[in-house]
N, C-alpha and C positions, 0 to 999 in steps of 0.2 A: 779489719773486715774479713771476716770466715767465708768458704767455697758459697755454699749453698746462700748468705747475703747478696755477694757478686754475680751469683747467676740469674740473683731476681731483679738485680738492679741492668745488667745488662740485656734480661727476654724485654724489661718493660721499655728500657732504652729503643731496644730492636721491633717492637710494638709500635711504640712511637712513630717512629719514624715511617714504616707501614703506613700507618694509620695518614701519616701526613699527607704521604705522596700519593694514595688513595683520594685524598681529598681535592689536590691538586689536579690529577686527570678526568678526576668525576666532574671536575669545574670546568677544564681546559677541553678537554677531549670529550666527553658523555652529554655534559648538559649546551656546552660551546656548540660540540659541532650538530648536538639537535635543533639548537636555537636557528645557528646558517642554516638546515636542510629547512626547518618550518619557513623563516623569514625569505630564503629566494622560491620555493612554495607561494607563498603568499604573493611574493612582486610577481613571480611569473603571470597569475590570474590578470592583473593588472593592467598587463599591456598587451600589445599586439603581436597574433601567433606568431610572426616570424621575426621575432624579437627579442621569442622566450629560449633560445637553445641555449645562451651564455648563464641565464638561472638554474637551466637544469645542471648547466657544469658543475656550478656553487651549489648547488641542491645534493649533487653527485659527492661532491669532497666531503660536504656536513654529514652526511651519513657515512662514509669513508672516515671520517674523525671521530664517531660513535662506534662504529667498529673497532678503528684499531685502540682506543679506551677502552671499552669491553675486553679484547684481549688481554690489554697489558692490566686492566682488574684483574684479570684470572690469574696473572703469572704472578701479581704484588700475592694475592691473596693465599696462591699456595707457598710461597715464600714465607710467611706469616705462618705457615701451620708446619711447613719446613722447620720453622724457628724455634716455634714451640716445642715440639718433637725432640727435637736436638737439645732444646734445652732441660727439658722433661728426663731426657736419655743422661744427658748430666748430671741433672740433677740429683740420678738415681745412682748414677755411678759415686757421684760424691759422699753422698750417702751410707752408701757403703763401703767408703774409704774409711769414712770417719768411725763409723761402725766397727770396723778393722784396728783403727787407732783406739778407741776404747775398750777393744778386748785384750791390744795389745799392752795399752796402759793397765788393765787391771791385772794381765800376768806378771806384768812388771812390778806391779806392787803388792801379788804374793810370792812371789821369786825373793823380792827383797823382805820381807816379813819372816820366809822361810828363814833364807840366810843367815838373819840376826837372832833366829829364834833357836837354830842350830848354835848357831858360832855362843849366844848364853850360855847351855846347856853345856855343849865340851869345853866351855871355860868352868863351870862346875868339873866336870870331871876332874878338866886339868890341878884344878885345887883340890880336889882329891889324891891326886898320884903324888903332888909336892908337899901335904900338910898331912897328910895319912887318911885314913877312912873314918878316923876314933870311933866309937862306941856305936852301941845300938840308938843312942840319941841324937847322935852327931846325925849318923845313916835318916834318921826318920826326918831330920831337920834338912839333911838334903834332900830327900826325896819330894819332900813336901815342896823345894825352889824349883823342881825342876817340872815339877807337876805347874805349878805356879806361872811358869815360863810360856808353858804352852795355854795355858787358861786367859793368863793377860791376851792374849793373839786370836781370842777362838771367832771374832768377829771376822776377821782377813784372812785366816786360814780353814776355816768351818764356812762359815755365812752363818754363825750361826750370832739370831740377836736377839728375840723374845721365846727364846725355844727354852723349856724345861730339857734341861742338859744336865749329864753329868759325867764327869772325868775321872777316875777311878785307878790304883795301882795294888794289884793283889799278888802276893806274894807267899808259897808255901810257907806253911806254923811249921812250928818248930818240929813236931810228931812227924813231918813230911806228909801228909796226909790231905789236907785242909788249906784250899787256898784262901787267904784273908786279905781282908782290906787295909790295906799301909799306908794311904793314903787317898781323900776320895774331897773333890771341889764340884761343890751345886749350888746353884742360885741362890737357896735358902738355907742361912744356916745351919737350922736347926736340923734340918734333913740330912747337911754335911756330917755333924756333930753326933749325929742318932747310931746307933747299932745295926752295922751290914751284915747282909749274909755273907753267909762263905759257903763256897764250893767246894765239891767234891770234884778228882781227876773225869771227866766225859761227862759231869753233868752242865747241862745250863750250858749258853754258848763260851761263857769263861773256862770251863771245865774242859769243855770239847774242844776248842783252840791249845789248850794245856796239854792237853792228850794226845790230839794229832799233831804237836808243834806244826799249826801252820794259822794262819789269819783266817779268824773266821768275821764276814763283812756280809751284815743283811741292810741292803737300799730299805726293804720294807719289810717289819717281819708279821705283819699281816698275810703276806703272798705263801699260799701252800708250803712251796719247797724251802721255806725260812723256818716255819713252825715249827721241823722235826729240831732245829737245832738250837731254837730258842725256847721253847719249851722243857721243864724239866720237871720231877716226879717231887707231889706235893711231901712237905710241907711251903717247897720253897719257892713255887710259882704262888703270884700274887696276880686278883683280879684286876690288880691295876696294871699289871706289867704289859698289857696289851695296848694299853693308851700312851702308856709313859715311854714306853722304849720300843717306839717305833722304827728306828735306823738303828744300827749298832754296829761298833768296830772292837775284835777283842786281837790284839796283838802281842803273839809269844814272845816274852823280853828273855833273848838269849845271845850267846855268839857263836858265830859260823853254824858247824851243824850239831853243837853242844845240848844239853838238854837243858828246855826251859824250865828258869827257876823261878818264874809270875809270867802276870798277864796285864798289859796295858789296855785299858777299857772306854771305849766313847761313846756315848749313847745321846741319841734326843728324842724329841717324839715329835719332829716333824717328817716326815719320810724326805729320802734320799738327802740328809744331812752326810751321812758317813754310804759310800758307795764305792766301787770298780768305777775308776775312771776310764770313759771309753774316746778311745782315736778323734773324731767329732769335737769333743767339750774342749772346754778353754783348759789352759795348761795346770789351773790350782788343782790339785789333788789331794781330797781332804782326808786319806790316809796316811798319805808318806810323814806330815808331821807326828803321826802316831809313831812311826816306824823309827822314826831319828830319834823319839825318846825313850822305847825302847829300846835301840843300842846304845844311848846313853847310859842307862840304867844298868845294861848289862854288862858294861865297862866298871860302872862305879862299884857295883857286887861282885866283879871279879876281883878289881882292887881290895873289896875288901876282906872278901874268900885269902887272899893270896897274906893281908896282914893279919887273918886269921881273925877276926871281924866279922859274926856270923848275921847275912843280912835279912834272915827269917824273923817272922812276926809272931807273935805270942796268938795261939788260937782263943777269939775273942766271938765267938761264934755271927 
């Protein structure tokens, strides 16, 4: 039996039993002692005046036992709303215990979501550092698990469930010039499989994240001071790109204060999918898993910078 069961089963309990003893003095004491004050009333009439003073005594106490039943109604009665009260005030408090435990349950299981979703990821790496980086197919076939890692999770780490999403890994072309897509998971195949754009250094929020190495995160890019930096000079803004990529997170995949060499990318088109988690909210923060895969990523391209394993993408426009 849960808090808020026990409390209903105990106000009715405590109801009850009110209710009884209410019954009790209404019978014994209310209706009792009006019955004596009417019935020695009545015999007093009856007999002869100096006869009648021991009726008036018993007339006296019958109305005296109507009173003090009346009173002790009043005291049952507030007792009764005392009860209620109190148990109302529990109720509420329970309430919001439990409330408490379900946000602490649901931290608990993106904390653990996170964890296993990191600990995949640098177990990738780690089979990167002991079996070598090999080739540019090896690289793309990692890239693609790790991309994959976090996608299997986006339900407990995103919220995200019938949202057009998509997850994205751009990575300077070989020219250095042109960042391209190395890897890119969407609901829709076909979408997946089609020809991405590529960005330029400061265009498009990919570009501009690449440029200022720093995260760029729009809750809505609907809202004025999003537009400047979602917005980018035609041919490569699309009229849909206003429906479709309404929250976005584009995160510089580098290490320490190194220069970024891609951009990790999340996009949906529900607003506030990808946002600055603020003090307030519950503990998931649906950027940081971006963030652990891009220094994932930035470990695995240094390994393979270092075995001389170039982990740039062929410009595919």
């Amino acid at each position: 039996m849960n808090t808020l069961d026990w409390l209903k089963e105990t106000t009715h309990a405590l109801l009850k039993k009110f209710s009884k003893w209410r019954k009790i003095i209404k019978i014994l004491l209310v209706i009792g002692g009006a019955f004596i004050a009417a019935a020695a009333g009545a015999a007093a009439n009856l007999i002869d005046e100096n006869d009648k003073w021991p009726f008036y005594y018993i007339q006296l106490v019958g109305v005296s036992l109507v009173l003090l039943g009346g009173v002790a109604m009043e005291f049952i009665d507030e007792g009764a709303a005392d009860a209620i009260k109190r148990a109302n005030e529990i109720a509420n408090l329970a309430e919001e215990c439990n409330g408490q435990i379900r946000l602490l349950g649901s931290d608990f299981k993106w904390f653990t979501c996170l964890y296993s979703t990191a600990s995949a990821l640098f177990y990738i790496v780690a089979e990167a550092v002991v079996s070598g980086a090999g080739d540019a197919s090896d690289q793309a076939k990692r890239f693609s698990a790790m991309l994959d890692v976090i996608v299997a999770e986006k339900a407990t780490l995103f919220g995200i469930d019938s949202d057009r999403w998509n997850f994205a890994i751009y990575l300077l072309s070989d020219d250095e010039e042109i960042l391209s897509c190395a890897v890119c998971r969407r609901p829709i195949r076909a979408e997946e499989e089609a020809t991405h754009r590529s960005w330029k250094s400061g265009e498009g929020h990919v570009g501009i994240a690449f440029q200022t190495k720093r995260e760029i995160i729009a809750r809505d890019t609907s809202e004025p001071e999003a537009r400047a930096l979602f917005d980018s000079p035609d041919p490569s803004t699309r009229d849909a790109d206003r429906v479709r990529y309404r929250s976005i997170a584009s995160i510089p995949i580098r290490l320490a204060d190194a220069a970024p060499v891609g951009i990790v990318v999340g996009t949906s088109d529900v607003v506030g999918r990808f946002r600055i988690r603020q003090r307030h909210e519950a503990a998931a923060d649906p950027i940081e898993p971006l963030r652990i895969l891009a220094n994932a990523l930035a470990m695995v391209i240094k390994i393979a910078d270092l075995q001389g394993c170039s982990p740039k993408v062929k410009n595919h426009g």
